[in-house]
N, C-alpha and C positions, 0 to 999 in steps of 0.2 A: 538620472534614471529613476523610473519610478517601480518601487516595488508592493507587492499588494501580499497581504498575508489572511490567506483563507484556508474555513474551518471544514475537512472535507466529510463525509459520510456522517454529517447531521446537519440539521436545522438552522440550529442554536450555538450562536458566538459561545467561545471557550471551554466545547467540546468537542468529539470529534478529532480529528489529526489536523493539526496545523501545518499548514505549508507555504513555503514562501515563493513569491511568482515573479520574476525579472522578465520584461519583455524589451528586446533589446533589437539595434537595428542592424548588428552586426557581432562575431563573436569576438569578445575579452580574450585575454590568457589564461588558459585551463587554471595554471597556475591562481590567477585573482578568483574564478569563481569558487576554486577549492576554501579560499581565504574566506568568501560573504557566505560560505555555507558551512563556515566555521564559528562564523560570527554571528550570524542569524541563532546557530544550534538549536537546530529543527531536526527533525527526521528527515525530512526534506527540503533540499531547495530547489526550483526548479529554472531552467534557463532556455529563451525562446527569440529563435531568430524564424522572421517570415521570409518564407521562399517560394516560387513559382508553382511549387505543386502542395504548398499548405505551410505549414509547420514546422521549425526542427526542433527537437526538445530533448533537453538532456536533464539528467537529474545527479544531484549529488547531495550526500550527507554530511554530517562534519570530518568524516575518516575517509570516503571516498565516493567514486561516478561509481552508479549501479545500473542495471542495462535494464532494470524494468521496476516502475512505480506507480500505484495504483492510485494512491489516494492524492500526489500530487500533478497527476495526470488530470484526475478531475477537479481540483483548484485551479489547474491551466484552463482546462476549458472554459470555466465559471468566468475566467478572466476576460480570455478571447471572447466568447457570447455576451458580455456584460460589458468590455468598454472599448472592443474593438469591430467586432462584427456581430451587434443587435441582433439585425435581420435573420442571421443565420439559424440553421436547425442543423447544423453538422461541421464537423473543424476534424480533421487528416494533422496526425501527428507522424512525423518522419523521426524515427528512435534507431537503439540500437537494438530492439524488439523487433524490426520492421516495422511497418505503417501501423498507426494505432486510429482506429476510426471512434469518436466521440461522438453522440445525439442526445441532442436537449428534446427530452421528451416531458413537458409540464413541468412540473420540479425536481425531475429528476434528469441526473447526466448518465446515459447510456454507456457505457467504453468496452469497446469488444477487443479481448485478449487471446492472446495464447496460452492454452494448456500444457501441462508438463507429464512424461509418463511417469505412473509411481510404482516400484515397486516395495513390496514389503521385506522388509529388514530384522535381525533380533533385534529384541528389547534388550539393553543393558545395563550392566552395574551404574555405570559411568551415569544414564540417562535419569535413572535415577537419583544418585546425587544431585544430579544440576536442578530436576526441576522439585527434587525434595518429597516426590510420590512414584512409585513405578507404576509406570504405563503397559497398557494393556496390549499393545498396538504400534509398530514403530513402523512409520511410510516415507519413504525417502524420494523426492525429485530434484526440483531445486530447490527446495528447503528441503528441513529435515520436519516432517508433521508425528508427534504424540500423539494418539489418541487413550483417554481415560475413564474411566469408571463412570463418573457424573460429571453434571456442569459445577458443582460445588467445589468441585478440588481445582478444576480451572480458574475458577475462580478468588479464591482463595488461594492460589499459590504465587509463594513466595521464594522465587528460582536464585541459585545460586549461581553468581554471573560467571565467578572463575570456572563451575564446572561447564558451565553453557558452552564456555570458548576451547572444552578439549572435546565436544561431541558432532561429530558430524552436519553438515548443513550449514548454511549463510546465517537463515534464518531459522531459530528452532520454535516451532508453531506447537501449543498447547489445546486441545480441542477435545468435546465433548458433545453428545446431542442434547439440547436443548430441552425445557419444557414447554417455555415460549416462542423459541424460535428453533428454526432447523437443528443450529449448532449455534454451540458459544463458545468463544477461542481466546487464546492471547499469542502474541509474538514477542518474544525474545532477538535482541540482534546484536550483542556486545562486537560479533567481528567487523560488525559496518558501523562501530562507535554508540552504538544507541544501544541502552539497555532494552527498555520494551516500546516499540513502536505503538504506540494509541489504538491506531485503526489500519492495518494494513492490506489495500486492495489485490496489493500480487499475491500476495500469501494464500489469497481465499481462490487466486485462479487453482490451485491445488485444493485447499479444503473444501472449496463449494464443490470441486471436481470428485472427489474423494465422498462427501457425503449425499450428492447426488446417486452414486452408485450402490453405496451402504442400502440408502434407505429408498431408492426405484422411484427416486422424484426428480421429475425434470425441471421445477424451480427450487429454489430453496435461498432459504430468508436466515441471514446471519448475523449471527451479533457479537462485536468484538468488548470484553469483557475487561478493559483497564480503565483506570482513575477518571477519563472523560467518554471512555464507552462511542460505539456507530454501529448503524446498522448497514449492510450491505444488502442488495440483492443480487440475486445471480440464477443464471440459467445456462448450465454445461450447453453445447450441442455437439452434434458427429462428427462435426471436422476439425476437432483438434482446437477449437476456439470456446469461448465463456462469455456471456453478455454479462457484466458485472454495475450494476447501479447503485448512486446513491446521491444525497442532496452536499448542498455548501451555507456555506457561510461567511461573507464578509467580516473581517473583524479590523484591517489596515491598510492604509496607502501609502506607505512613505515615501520619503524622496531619499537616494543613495547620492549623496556628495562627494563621497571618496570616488579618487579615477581605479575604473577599473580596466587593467592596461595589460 
């Protein structure tokens, strides 16, 4: 079986979020893919069986299956348009998200998600410890989103993982508005095994959503702020959904010789 390991929301090999891509003709035992997305240890693996109405895709980390991922959503598509169906300008993923619809618009992979509602929460002791500044702003969905003073301290911060893992949310998202771009973020994830994910696409369906309303703009251009850094674009709209875009990057093909059974 052959696996492809690409770099999503950039350009440029070994930046970006790497993800890993199984495209398979049938599905393994939950059990063995928990196993290659332990062994991979990636932020994401992703796994793809073809079916009559598109795609089915599931995604797992090295601690467990997440029901929504952004950045290896668009590594899959990169994969399907690039060595499966050229022709195409659109690829339907069947998730536990519901239907995720993908379009290759020029160099960029289009993915229209689901929003989350957010509401606002206190700031706390706790929140503080973990991320080592206190936040101006605490907004709870399916993650838990920080917001802070400048993009500096986002930047610059250096979270403490054990407190990460007593404060609410999946995922605890650090964010700021930008000078360059809309906002600049980071994400923390110790409960799903991963310290800081790279470049996280679901995360932003909440914080593109979130500083879309802050700041009265219907696009808005993101940039995720860790060791290999991406940008994101995103455009909220009314019904509960986000067009979220970004580019790829090839960096691997392997071949998997272990049975995965």
């Amino acid at each position: 079986m052959k696996q492809y390991i690409v770099d999503a929301f950039t350009d440029k090999p070994f930046s970006g979020n790497p993800a890993a891509v199984c495209v398979m003709e049938s599905w393994p035992a939950e059990e063995a893919m928990m196993k290659l997305a332990m062994e991979n240890n990636l932020s994401e693996t992703a796994f793809i069986v073809k079916e009559e109405s598109g795609y089915h895709l599931r995604w797992f980390t090295p601690g467990t299956e997440v029901e929504l991922c952004g950045h290896a959503t668009l590594a899959s598509s990169y994969v399907i348009f690039t060595f499966f169906e050229p022709d195409s300008s659109e690829v339907r993923f069947n998730t536990m998200s519901g239907v995720l619809t993908v379009r290759k618009k020029g160099d960029l992979y289009e993915m229209n998600f689901p929003t989350f509602p957010l509401r606002e929460i206190p700031v706390t002791d706790e929140m503080e410890q973990a991320f080592g500044i206190r936040p101006v702003k605490a907004v709870l969905g399916l993650d838990l989103i920080c917001v802070f003073e400048d993009e500096e301290q986002v930047r610059q911060m250096q979270p403490d993982q054990a407190w990460l893992m007593k404060i609410e949310g999946r995922i605890q998202n650090a964010t700021a508005q930008g000078t360059k771009t809309d906002c600049v973020s980071r994400s923390f994830c110790p409960k799903l095994s991963i310290a800081e994910d790279p470049v996280c696409g679901a995360a932003h369906c909440q914080i593109a959503d979130y500083w879309s309303r802050e700041l009265n703009k219907k696009q808005i251009v993101a940039y995720q702020a860790s060791k290999r850094g991406g940008y994101l674009y995103c455009e909220p709209s009314n019904d509960g959904r986000i067009n979220i875009s970004g580019k790829a990057a090839l960096v691997a093909v392997t071949e998997i010789v272990a049975e995965l059974s």
